[in-house]
C-alpha positions, 0 to 999 in steps of 0.5 A: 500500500506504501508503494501505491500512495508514493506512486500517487504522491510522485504522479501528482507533483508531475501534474502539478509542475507541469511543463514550461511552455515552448515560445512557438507554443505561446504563439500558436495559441496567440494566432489561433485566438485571434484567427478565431475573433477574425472568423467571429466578426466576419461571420457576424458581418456576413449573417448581419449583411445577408440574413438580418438585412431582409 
């Protein structure tokens, strides 16, 4: 039972650590937030253009 709680103990100071991320991780993130604000406010525009417009 000792082995199962340092096993676990071990496990969760791994999780909790993590692992530091990588410059071009952070951008990927960055450009895919802003490629998904840009398709939200020209979808918006493109539904406001043509549905709503009627």
């Amino acid at each position: 039972m000792a082995d199962r709680d340092q096993l676990h103990d071990a496990h969760a100071v791994e999780i909790e650590q993590g692992e530091p991320w990588e410059p071009w991780e952070t951008r990927l993130v960055l450009w895919s937030l802003a490629i998904g604000v840009v398709v939200l406010v020209i979808g918006g525009w493109i539904v406001h253009a043509t549905i709503l417009s009627h």
